[in-house]
N, C-alpha and C positions, 0 to 999 in steps of 0.2 A: 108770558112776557120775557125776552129774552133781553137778560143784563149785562151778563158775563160772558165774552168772548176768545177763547181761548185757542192758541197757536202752538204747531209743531215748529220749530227754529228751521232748520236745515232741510231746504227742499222745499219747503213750505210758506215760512214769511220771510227769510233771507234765500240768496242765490250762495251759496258758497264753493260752491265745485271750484272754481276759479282760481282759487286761493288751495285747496288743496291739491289739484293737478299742479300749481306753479312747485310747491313746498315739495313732494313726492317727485319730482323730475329732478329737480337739483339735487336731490339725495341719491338718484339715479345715477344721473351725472358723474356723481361723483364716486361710484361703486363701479362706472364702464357698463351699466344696465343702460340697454332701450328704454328712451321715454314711452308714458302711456298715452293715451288718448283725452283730450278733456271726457269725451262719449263715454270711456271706458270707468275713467273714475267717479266721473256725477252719478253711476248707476249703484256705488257703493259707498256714497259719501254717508247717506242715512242709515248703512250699517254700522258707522264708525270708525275712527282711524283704526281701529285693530285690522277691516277690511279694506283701508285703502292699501297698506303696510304689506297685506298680502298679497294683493293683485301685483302692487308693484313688484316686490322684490321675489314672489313667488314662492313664500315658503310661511308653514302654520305659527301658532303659537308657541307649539313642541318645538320648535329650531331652537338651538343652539342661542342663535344670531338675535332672534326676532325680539326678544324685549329691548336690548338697547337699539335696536334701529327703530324701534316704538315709540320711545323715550324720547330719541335725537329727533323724530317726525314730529311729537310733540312739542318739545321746545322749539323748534323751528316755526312750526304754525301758530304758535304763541309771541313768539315776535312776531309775526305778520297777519295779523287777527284779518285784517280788514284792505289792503292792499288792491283786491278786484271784488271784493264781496259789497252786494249791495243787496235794496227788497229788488220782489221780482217786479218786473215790468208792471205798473197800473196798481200794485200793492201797497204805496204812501196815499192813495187816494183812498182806499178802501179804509185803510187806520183813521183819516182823516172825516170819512164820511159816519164810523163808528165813533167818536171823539165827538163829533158834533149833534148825536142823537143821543148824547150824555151816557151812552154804554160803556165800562171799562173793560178793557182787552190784556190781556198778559199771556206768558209763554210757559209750558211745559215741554220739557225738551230731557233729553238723556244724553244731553251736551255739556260736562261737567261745568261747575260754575266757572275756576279759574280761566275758562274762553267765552263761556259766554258773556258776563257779567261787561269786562273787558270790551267783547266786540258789541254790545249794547250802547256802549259808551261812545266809541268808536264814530259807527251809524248813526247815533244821535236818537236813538231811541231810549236811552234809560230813563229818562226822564217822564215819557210818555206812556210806558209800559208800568202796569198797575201790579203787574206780579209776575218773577219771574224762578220757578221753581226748576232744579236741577238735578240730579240723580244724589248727587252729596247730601242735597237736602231730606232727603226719604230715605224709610231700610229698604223698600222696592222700589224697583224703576220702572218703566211701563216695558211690558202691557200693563201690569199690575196697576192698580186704580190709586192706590194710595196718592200720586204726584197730582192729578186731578183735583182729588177731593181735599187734598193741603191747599192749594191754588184755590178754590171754591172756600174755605175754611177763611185765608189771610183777606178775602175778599167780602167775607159775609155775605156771600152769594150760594142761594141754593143748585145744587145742581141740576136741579128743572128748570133753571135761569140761565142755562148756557148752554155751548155748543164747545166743542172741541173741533181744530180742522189742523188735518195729517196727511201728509204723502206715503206713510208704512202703513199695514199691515197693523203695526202694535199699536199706533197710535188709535188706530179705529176699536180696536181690542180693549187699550185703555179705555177710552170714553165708553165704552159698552159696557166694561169692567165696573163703572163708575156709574153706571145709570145716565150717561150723557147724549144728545145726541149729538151727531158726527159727521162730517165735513171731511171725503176723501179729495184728494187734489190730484187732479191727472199730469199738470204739468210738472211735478213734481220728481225727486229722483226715484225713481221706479225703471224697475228692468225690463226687458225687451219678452220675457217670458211670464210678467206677475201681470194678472187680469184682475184690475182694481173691481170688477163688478163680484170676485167673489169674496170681499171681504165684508160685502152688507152694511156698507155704511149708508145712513138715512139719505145723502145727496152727493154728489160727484158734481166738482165739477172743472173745465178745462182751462181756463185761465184764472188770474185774478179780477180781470174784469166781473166773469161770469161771479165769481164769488163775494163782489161789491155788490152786484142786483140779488143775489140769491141773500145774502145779509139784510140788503135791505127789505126785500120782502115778507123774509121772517121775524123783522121787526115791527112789523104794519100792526 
């Protein structure tokens, strides 16, 4: 019986690339740096702003420079949670069609809360989302299973009762970590050299659409 439904944020049930190409180009802008590519930074939005901050400006965490322009990348993107961020294409129907089979859905993400909580609100999903667990929340953050199994815990849902679905690598790691099984997403931010088939997650699949049919037939 599948009860609990659970989401990777970034890549996965929101588009946000959007929003951090606009935020990291104005920081650009204003350093005399070439802009980067939307292409360039959706491929590293699911690493985190530590990797967007690199691409852009070009230099590690070891720089000198690199925490305050981390800092000012964050506050920036924190005034503008949600400006071109939206779900992905066909993704309010799939929420909708889980919501209506009385299953509850929530998010695990390694998206601190102070943004997510926020662009939750934003999108209009907080109120719809049954759980929404954050890296602040746990001592581990995924791959590590702990975020999972808190989410599954605040839900009184076993984890033989759910799914987890991820655009990374960790996230499929978590939910395996977890005993869960897992829902890799192609259209998701994934690079041009990472081949989603060897991360062994139970289904793949390429849109949201496909992942409204594949939801619901696992709920049959």
């Amino acid at each position: 019986m599948l009860k609990t439904i659970l989401f990777d944020l970034d890549g996965t049930l929101l588009d946000t690339a959007a929003d951090f190409t606009r935020v990291l180009n104005g920081m650009l802008a204003e350093h005399n740096l070439p802009a980067r590519q939307y292409s360039e930074v959706r491929t590293q939005v699911s690493n985190g702003a530590r990797a967007v901050v690199e691409l852009g400006f070009g230099i590690t965490p070891e720089h000198p420079d690199f925490q305050a322009r981390l800092e000012a990348f964050l506050d920036r993107y924190a005034d503008n949670l949600a400006d071109e961020t939206s779900l992905f294409e066909g993704m309010d129907t799939v929420l909708a069609e889980i919501e209506q089979r009385g299953q509850q859905w929530g998010i695990v993400t390694n998206k601190p809360s102070r943004f997510t909580l926020p662009l939750l609100e934003q999108i209009g999903l907080a109120e719809r989302c049954a759980v929404a667990i954050c890296p602040d929340h746990v001592t581990h953050r995924k791959p590590h299973a702990e975020p999972i199994l808190l989410a599954c815990s605040q839900l009184n849902s076993a984890v033989s009762e759910g799914i987890y679905i991820g655009d990374h690598l960790r996230d499929i790691e978590s939910g395996r970590n977890a005993g869960m099984a897992t829902i890799a997403c192609r259209y998701g931010y994934i690079a041009e050299d990472e081949n989603i088939e060897d991360w062994q997650a139970d289904h793949i699949v390429d849109s949201a659409q496909d992942l409204g049919t594949l939801l619901t037939r696992l709920s049959a």
